[in-house]
C-alpha positions as a LaTeX table, in Angstrom:
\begin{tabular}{lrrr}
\hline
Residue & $x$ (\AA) & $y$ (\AA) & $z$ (\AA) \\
\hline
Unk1 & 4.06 & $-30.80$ & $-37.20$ \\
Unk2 & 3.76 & $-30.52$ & $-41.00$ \\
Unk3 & 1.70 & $-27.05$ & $-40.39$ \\
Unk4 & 4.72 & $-25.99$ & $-38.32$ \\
Unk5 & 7.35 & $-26.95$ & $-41.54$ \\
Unk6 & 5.39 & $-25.35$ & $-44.42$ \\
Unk7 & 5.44 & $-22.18$ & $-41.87$ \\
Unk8 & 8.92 & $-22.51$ & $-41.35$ \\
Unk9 & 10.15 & $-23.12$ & $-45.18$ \\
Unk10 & 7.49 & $-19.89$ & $-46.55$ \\
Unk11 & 9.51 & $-17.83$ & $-43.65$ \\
Unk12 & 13.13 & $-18.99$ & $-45.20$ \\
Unk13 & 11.81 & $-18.32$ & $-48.50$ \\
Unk14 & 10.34 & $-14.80$ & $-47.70$ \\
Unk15 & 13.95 & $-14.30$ & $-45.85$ \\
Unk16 & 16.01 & $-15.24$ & $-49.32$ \\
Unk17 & 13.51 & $-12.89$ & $-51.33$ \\
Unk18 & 14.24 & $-10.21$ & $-48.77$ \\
Unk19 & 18.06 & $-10.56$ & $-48.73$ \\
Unk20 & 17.67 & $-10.66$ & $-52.77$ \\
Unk21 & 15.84 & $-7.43$ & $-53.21$ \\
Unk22 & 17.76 & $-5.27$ & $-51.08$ \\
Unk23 & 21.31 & $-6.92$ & $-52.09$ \\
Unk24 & 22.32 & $-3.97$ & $-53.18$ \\
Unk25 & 20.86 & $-1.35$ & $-50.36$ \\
Unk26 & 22.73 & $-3.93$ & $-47.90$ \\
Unk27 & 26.14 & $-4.75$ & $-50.02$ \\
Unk28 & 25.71 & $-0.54$ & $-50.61$ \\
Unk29 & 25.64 & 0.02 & $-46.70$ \\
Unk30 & 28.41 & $-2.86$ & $-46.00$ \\
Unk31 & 30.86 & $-1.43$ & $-48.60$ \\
Unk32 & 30.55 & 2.14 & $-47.09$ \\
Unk33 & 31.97 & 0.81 & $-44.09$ \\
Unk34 & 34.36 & $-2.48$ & $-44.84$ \\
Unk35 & 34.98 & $-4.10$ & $-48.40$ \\
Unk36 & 33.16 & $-7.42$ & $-48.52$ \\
Unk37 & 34.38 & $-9.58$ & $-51.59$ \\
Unk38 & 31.28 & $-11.78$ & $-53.67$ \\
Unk39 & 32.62 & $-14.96$ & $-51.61$ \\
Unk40 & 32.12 & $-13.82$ & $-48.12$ \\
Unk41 & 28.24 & $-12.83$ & $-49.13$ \\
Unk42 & 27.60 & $-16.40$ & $-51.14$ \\
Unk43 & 29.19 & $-17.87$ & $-47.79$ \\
Unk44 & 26.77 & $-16.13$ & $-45.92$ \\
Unk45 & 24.29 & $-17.32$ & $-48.23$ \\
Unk46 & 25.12 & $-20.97$ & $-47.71$ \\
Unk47 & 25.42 & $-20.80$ & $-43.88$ \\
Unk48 & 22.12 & $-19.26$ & $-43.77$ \\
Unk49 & 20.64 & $-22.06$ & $-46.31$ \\
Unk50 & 22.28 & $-24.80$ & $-44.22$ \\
Unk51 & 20.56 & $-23.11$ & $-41.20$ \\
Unk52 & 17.30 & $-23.46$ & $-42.57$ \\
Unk53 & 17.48 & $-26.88$ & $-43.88$ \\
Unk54 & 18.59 & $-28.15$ & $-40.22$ \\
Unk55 & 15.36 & $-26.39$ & $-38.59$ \\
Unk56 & 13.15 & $-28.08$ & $-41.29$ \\
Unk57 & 14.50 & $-31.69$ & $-40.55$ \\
Unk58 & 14.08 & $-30.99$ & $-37.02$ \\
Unk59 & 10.44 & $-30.07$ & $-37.40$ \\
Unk60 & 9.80 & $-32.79$ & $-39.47$ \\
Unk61 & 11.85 & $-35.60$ & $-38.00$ \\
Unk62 & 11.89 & $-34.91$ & $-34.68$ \\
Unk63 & 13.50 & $-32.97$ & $-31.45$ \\
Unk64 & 16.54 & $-30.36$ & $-31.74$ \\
Unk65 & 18.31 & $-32.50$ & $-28.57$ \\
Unk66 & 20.10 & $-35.64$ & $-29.53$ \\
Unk67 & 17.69 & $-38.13$ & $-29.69$ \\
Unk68 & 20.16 & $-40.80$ & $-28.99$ \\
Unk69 & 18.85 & $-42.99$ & $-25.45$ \\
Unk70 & 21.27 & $-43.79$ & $-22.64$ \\
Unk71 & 21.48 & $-46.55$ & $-21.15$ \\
Unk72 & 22.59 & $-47.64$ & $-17.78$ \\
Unk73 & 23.80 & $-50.80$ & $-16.01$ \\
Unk74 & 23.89 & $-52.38$ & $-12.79$ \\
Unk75 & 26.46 & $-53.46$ & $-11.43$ \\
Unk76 & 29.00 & $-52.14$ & $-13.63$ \\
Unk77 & 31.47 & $-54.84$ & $-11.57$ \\
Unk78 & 30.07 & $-57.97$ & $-10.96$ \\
Unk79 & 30.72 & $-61.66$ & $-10.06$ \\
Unk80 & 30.54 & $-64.71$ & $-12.16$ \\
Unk81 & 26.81 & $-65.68$ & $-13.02$ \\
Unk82 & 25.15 & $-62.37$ & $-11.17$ \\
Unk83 & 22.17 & $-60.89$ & $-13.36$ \\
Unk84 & 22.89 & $-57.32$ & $-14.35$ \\
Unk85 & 20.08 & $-55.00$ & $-15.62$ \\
Unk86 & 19.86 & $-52.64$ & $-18.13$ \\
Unk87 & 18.11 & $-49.42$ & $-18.21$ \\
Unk88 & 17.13 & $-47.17$ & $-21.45$ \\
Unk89 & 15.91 & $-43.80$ & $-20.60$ \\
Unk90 & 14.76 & $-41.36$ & $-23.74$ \\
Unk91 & 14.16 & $-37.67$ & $-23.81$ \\
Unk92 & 10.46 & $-37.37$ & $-23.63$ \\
Unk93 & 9.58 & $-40.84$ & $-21.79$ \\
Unk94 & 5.87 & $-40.55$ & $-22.28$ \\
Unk95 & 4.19 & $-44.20$ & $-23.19$ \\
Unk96 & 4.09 & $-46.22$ & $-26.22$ \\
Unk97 & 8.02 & $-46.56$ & $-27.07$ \\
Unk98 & 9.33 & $-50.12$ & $-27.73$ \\
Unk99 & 13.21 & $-50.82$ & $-26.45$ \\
Unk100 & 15.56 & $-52.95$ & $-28.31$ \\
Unk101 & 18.42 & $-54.17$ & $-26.46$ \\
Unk102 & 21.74 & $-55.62$ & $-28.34$ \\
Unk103 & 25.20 & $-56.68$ & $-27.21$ \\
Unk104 & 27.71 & $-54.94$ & $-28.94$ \\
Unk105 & 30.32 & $-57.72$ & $-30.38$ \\
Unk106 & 33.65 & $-57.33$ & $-33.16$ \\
Unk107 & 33.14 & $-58.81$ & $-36.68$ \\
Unk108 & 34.83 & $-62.07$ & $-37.27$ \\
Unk109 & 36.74 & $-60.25$ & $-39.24$ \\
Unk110 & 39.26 & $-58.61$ & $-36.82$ \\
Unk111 & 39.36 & $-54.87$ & $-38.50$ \\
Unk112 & 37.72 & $-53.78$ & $-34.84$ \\
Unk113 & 34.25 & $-53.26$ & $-36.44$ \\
Unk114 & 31.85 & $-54.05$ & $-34.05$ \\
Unk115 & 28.10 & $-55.48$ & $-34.67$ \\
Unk116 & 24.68 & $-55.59$ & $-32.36$ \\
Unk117 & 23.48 & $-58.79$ & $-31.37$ \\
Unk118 & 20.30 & $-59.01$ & $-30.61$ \\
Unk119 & 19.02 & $-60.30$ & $-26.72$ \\
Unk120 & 16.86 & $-63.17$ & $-26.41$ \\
Unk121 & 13.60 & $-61.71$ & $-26.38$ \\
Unk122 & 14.45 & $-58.21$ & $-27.94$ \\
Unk123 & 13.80 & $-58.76$ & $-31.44$ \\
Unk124 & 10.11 & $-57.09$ & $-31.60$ \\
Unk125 & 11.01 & $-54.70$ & $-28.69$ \\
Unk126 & 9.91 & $-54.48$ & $-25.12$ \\
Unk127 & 7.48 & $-52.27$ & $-23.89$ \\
Unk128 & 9.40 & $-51.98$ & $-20.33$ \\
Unk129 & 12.25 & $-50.12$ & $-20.23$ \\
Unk130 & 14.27 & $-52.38$ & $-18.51$ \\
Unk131 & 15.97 & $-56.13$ & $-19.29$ \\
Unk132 & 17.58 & $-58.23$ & $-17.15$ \\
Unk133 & 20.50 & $-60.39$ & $-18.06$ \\
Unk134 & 20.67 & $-63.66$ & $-16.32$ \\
Unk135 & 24.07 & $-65.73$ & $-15.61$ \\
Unk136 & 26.35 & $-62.60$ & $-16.94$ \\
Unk137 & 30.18 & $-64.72$ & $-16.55$ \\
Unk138 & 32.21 & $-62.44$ & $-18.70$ \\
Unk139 & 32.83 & $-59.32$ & $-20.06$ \\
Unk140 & 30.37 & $-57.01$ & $-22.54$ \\
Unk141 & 29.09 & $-53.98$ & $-24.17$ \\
Unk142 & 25.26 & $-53.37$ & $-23.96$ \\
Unk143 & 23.09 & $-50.87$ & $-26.38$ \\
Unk144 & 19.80 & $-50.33$ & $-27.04$ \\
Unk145 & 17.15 & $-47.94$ & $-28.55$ \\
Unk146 & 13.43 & $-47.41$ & $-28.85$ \\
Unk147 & 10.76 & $-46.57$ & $-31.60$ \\
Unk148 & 7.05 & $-45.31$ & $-31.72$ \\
Unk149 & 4.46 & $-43.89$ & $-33.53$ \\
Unk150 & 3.12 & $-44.56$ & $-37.20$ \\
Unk151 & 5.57 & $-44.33$ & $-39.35$ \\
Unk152 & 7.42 & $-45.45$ & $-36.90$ \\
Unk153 & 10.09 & $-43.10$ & $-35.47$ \\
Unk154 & 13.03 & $-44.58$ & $-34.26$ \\
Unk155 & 16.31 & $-43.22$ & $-32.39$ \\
Unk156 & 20.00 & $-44.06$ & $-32.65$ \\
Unk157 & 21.98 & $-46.70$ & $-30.62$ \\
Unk158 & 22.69 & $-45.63$ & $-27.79$ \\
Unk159 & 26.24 & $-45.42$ & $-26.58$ \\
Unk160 & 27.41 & $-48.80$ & $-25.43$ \\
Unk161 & 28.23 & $-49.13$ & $-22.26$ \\
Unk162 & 30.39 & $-51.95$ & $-20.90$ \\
Unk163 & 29.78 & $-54.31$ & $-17.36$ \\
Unk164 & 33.09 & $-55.47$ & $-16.28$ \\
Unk165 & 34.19 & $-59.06$ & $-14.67$ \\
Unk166 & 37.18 & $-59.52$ & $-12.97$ \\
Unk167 & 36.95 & $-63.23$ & $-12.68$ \\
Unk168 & 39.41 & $-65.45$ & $-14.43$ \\
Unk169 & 37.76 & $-67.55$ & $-17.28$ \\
Unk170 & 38.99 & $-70.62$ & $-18.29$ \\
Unk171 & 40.02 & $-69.90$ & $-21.77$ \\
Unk172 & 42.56 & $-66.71$ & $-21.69$ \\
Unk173 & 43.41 & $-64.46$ & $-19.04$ \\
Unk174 & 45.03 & $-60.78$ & $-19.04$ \\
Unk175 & 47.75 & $-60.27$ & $-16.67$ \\
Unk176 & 49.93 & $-57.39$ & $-15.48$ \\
Unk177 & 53.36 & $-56.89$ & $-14.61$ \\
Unk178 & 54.52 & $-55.51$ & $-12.11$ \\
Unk179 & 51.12 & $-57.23$ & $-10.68$ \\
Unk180 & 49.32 & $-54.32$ & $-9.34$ \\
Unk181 & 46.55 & $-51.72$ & $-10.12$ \\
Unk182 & 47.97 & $-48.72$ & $-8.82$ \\
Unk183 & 50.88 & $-46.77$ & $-10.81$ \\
Unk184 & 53.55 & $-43.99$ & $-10.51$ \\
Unk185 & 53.70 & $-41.92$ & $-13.65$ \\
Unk186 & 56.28 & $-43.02$ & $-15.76$ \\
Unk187 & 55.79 & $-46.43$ & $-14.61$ \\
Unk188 & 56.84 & $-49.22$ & $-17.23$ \\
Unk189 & 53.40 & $-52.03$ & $-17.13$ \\
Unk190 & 53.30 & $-54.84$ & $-19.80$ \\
Unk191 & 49.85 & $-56.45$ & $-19.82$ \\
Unk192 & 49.59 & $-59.91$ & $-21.41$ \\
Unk193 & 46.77 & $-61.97$ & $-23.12$ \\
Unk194 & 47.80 & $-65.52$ & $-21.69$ \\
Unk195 & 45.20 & $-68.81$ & $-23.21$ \\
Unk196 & 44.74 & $-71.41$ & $-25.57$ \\
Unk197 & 44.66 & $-68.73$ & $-28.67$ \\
Unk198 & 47.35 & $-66.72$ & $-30.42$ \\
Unk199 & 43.79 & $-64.66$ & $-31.51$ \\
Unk200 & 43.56 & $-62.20$ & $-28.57$ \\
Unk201 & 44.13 & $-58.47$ & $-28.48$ \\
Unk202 & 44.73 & $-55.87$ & $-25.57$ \\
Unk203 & 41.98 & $-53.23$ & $-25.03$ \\
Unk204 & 41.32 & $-50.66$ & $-23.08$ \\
Unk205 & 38.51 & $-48.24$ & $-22.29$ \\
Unk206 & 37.76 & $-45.27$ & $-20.56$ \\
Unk207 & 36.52 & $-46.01$ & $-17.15$ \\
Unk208 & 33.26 & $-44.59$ & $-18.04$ \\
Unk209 & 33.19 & $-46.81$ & $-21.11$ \\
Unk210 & 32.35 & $-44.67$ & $-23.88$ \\
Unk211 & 35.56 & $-45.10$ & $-25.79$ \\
Unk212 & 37.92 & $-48.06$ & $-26.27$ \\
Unk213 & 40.85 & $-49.32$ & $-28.56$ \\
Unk214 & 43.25 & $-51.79$ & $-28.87$ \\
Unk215 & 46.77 & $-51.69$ & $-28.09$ \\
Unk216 & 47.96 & $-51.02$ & $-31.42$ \\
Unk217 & 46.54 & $-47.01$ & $-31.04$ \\
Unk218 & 47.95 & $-46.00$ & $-27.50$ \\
Unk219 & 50.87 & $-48.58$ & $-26.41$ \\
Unk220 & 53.70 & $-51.05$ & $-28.13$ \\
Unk221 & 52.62 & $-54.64$ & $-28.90$ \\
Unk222 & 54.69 & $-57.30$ & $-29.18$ \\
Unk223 & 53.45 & $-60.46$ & $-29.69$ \\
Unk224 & 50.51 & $-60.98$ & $-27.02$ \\
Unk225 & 51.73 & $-58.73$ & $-24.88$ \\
Unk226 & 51.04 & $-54.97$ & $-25.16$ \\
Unk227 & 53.88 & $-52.48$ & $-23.25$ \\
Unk228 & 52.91 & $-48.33$ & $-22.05$ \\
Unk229 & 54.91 & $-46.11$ & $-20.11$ \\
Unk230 & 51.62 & $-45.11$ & $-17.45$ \\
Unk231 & 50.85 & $-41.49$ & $-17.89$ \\
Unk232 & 47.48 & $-39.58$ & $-17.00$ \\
Unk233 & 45.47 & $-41.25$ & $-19.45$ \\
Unk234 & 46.31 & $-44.70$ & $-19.17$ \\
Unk235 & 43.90 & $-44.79$ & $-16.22$ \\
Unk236 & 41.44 & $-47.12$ & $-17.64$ \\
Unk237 & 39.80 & $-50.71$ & $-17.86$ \\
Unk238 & 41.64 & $-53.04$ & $-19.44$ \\
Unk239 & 41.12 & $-56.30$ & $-21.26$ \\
Unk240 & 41.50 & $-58.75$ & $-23.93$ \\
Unk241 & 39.71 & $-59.56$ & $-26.43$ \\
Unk242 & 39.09 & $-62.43$ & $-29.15$ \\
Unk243 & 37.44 & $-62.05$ & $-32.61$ \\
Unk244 & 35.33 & $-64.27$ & $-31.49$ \\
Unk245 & 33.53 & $-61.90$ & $-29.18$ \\
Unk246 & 34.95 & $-63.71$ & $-25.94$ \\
Unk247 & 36.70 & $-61.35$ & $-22.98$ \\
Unk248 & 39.07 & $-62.04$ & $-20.40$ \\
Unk249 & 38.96 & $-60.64$ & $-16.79$ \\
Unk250 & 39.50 & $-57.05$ & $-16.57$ \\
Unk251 & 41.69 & $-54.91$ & $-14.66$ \\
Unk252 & 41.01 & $-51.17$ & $-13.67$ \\
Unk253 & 44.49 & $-49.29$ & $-13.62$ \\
Unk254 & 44.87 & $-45.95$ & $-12.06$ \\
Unk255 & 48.19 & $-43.91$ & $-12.36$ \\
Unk256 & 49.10 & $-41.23$ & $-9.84$ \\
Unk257 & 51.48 & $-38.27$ & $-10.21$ \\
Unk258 & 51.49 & $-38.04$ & $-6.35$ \\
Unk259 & 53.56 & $-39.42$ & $-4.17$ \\
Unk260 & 51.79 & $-42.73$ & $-2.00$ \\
Unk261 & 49.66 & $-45.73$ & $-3.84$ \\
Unk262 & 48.26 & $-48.96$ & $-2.47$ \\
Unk263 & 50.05 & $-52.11$ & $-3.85$ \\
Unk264 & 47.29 & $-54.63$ & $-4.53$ \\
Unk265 & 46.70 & $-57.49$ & $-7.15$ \\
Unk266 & 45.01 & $-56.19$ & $-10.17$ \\
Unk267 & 43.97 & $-60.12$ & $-10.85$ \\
Unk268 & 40.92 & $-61.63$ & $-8.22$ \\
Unk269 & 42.41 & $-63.64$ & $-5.50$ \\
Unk270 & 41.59 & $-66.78$ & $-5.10$ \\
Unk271 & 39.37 & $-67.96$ & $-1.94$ \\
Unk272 & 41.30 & $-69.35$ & 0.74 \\
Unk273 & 44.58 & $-67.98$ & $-0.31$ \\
Unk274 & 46.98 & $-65.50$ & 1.29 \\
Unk275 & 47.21 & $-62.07$ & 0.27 \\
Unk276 & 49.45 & $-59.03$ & 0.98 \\
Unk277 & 48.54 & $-55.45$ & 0.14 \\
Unk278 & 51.09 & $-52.37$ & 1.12 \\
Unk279 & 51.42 & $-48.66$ & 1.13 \\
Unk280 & 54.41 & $-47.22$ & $-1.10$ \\
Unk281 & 55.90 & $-44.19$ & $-1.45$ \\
Unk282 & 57.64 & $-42.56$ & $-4.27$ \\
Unk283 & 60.83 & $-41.65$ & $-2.50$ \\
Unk284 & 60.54 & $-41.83$ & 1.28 \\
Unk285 & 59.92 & $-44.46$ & 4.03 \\
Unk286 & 57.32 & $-44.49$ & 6.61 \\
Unk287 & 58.48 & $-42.97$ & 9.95 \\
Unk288 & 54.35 & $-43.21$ & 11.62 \\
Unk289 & 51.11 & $-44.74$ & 11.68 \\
Unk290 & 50.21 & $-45.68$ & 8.40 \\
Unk291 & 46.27 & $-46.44$ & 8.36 \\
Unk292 & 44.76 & $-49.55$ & 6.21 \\
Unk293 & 40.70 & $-49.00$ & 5.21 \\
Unk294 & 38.58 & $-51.81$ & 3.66 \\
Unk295 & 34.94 & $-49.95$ & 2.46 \\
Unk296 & 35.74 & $-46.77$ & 4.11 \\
Unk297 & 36.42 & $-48.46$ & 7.79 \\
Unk298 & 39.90 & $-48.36$ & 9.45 \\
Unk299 & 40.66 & $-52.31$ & 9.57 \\
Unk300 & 44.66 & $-51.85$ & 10.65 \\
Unk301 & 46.53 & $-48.83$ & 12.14 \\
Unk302 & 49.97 & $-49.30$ & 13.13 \\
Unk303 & 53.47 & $-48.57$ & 12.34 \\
Unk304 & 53.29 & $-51.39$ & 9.66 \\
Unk305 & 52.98 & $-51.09$ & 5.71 \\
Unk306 & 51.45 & $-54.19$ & 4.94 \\
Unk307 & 48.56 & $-55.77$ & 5.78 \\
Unk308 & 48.59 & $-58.93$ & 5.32 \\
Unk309 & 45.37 & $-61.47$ & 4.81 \\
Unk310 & 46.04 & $-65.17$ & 5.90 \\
Unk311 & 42.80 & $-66.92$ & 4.33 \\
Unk312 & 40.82 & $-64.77$ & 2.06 \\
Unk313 & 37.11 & $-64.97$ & 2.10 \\
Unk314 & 34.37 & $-63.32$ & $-0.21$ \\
Unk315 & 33.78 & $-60.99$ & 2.63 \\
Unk316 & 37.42 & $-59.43$ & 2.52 \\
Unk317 & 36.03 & $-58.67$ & $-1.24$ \\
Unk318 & 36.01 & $-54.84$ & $-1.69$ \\
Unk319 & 37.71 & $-51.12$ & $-1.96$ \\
Unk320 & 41.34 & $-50.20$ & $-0.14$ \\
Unk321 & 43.13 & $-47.98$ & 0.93 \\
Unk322 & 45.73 & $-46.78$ & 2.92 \\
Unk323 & 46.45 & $-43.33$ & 4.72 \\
Unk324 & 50.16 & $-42.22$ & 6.05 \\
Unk325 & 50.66 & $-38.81$ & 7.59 \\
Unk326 & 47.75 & $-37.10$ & 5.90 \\
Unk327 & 48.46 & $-38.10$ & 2.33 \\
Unk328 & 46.36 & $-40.77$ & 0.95 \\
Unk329 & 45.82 & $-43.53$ & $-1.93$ \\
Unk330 & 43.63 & $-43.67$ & $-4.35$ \\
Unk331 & 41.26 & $-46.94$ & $-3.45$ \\
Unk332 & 41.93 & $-50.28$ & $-5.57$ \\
Unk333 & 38.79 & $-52.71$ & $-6.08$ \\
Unk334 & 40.21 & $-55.84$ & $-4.63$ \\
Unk335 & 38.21 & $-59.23$ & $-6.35$ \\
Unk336 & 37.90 & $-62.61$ & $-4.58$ \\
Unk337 & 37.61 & $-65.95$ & $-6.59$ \\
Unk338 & 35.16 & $-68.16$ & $-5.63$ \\
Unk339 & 36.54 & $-71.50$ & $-6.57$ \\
Unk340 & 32.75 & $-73.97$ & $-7.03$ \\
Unk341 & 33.12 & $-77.12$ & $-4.23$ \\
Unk342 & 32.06 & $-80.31$ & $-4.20$ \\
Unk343 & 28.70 & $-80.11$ & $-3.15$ \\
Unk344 & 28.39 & $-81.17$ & 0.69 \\
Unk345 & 24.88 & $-82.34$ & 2.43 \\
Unk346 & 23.17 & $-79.69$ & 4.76 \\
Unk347 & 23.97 & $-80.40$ & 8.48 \\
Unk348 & 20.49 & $-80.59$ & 9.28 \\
Unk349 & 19.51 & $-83.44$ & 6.75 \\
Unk350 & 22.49 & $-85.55$ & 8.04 \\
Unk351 & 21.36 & $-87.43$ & 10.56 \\
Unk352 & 18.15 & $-88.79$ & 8.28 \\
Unk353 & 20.78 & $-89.86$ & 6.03 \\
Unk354 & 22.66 & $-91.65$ & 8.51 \\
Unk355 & 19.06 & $-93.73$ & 9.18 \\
Unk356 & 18.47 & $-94.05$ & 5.72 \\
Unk357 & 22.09 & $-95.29$ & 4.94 \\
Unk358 & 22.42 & $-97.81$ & 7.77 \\
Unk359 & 18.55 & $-99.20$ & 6.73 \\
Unk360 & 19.33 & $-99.68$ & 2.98 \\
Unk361 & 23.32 & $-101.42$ & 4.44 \\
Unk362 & 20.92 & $-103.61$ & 6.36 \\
Unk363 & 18.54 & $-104.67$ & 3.76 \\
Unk364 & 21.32 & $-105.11$ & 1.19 \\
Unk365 & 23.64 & $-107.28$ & 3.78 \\
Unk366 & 21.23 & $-109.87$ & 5.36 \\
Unk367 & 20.75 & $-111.47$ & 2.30 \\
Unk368 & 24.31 & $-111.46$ & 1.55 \\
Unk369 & 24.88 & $-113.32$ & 4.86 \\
Unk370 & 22.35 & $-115.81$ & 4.86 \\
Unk371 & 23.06 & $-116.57$ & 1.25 \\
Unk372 & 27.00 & $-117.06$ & 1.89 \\
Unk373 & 26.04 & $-119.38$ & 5.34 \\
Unk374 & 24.08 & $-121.28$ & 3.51 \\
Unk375 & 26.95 & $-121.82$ & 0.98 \\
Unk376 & 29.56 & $-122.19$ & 4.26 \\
Unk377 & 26.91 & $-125.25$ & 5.86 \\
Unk378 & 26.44 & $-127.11$ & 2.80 \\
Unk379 & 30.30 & $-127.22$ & 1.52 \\
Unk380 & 30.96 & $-128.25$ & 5.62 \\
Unk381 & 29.14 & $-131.90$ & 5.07 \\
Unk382 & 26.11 & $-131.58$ & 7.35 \\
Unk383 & 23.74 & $-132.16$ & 4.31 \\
Unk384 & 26.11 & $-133.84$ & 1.89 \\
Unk385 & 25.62 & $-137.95$ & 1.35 \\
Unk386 & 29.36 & $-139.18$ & 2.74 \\
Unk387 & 29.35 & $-141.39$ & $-0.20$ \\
Unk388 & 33.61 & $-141.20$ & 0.12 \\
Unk389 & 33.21 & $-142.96$ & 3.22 \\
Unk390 & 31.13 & $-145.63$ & 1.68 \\
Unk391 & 31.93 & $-149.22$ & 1.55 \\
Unk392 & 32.73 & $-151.76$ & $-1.24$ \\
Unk393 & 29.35 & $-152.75$ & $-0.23$ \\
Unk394 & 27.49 & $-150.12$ & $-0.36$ \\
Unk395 & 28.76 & $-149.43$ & $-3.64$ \\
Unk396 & 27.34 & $-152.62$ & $-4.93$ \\
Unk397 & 24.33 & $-152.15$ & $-2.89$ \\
Unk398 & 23.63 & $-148.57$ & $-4.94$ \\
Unk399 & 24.34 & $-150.23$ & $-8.35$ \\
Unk400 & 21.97 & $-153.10$ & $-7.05$ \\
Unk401 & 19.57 & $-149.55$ & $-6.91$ \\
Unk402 & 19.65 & $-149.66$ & $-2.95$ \\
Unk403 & 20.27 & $-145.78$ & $-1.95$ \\
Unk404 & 21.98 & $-145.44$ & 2.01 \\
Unk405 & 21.10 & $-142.51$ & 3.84 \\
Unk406 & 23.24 & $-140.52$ & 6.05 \\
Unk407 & 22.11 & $-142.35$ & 9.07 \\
Unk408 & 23.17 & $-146.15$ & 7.05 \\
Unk409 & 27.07 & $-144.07$ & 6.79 \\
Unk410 & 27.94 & $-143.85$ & 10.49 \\
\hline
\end{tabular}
């Protein structure tokens, strides 16, 4: 490598020498054709010397490609508490790199500059390529980037890239009004940061993640509430955020300029609730079949716009669509709530419960009862002394230190 530099830099120099001695054979030739003013040659010059210094640095430092890693997650969408895992891939993946993986979080500060945090584990690198993040709730950008050799080389961050989560957390939520994820251009949407905080922001990213800003850049905010008029690009993820680093559920909008979209909720519905999703056109009104698809499979074809979804289940979780007369919408990610129940016994272990339950009941009441009959017989008189029946005499007779039994009573 350092061979390849000094070969490079005595090249550039015997290049500059060249251009020096016959500066005036070449400005001679130039100026018999075009007039070339001092400026344009030093510019030359320059361009040339900037050319050579980039060539150097790449022999000595490394590759000509970006050697910036990408990384890769999966899912991109999940539920509440799912693992995700992360993938770094580099140019040249031959052996002995070491992968640091960060999540990408904003100062406390609030200026939207963002800082790594490290992942448990990641501080002297992994020699896998791959990390796995356990109990994922909310949420986050991911980075990483890898080093080898001695000196160490080491390449950029990669570009963060974000995995989303549609589920509701408990301390701030984003909603959207009209509550939907499909738009007509021109649409009026006002999306909302509702919690416990007055410190929240809107965001939005590009659905492939590599960009994002808050509302202040690309809509109107007022308050906690930021308001856009949809247009081509305000297809995009969007969420809010705290200083703090927390994140809300997200919401993937998509705008059309044609004619048809599917209304669904752009928040998760909750388990066991009802739900309604319908077909709408721009101007018209449906006059045939209009054709409802849940993962690509026809679920309802009729002559009505709605479908409608009595109980919702984590199965009915998933992509729609509808279809009307050849035209067709886009397909909206549709997010069921799982609301955590009171944890229930397993059917099979019941009736060893039941034994065990009635056995312990039995132990636990037997001494009850004997202990309260043996109260009931001995406040009834059978073993008391009926010394209120007693005599004058008898009296006397137990002062005289005579005791009567219960058989000297009756």
């Amino acid at each position: 490598m350092k061979n390849s530099a000094l070969t490079l830099l005595r090249n550039l120099t015997s290049l500059f020498s060249l251009l020096h001695i016959n500066q005036y054979k070449v400005g001679s030739l130039i100026r018999s054709r075009v007039t070339v003013s001092v400026l344009d040659v030093k510019m030359g010059h320059a361009l040339l010397g900037v050319l050579g210094l980039f060539l150097l640095n790449t022999l000595l430092y490394g590759h000509a490609e970006d050697p910036r890693p990408v990384i890769t997650v999966s899912p991109s969408w999940l539920s509440a508490g799912a693992s995700v895992t992360l993938n770094c891939s580099v140019k040249d993946p031959s052996a002995g790199w070491r992968f640091y993986w960060y999540k990408t979080v904003p100062e406390p500060s609030g200026n939207f500059f963002y800082r790594h945090e490290q992942l448990p584990g990641s501080s002297s690198g992994t020699e896998q390529d791959s990390y796995i993040v356990h109990g994922q709730t909310h949420t986050a950008r991911y980075g990483c980037r890898a080093e080898r050799g001695d000196p160490v080389y080491s390449t950029y961050d990669s570009e963060p890239k974000f995995v989303w989560s549609a589920d509701i957390p408990s301390s701030a939520s984003l909603t959207v009004s009209p509550d939907r994820a499909q738009h007509f251009t021109s649409d009026s949407v006002s999306l909302s940061c509702e919690g416990n905080s007055t410190d929240w922001r809107v965001m939005r990213s590009s659905p492939e993640g590599r960009y994002w800003a808050p509302c202040s850049t690309w809509g109107t905010m007022n308050g906690s509430t930021c308001h856009i008029n949809t247009d081509r690009t305000s297809d995009a993820v969007y969420w809010c955020e705290s200083r703090s680093g927390e994140s809300t559920n997200a919401v993937n909008i998509t705008v059309q300029d044609g004619d048809m979209i599917l209304l669904s909720p752009a928040r998760p519905v909750t388990e066991g609730h009802s739900v309604s999703l319908s077909c709408k056109l721009r101007s018209q009104t449906f006059d045939s079949i209009v054709f409802f698809y849940h993962n690509e499979k026809v679920i309802q074809n009729d002559s009505r716009w709605e479908l409608n979804i009595s109980a919702v289940s984590k199965s009915d979780e998933g992509f729609y669509k509808c279809q009307h007369s050849g035209r067709e919408s886009a397909q909206s990610w549709m997010s069921v709530q799982v609301i955590p129940a009171v944890s229930r016994p397993d059917s099979s272990s019941f009736p060893v419960l039941l034994i065990v339950g009635l056995v312990c009941g039995i132990v636990l009441v037997i001494p009850l009862l004997v202990l309260f009959c043996y109260r009931a017989s001995k406040d009834s008189g059978f073993f008391r002394p009926v010394q209120s029946e007693s005599t004058n005499a008898d009296r006397a007779d137990y002062k005289n230190g005579h005791y009567s039994p219960l058989l000297q009573a009756q």
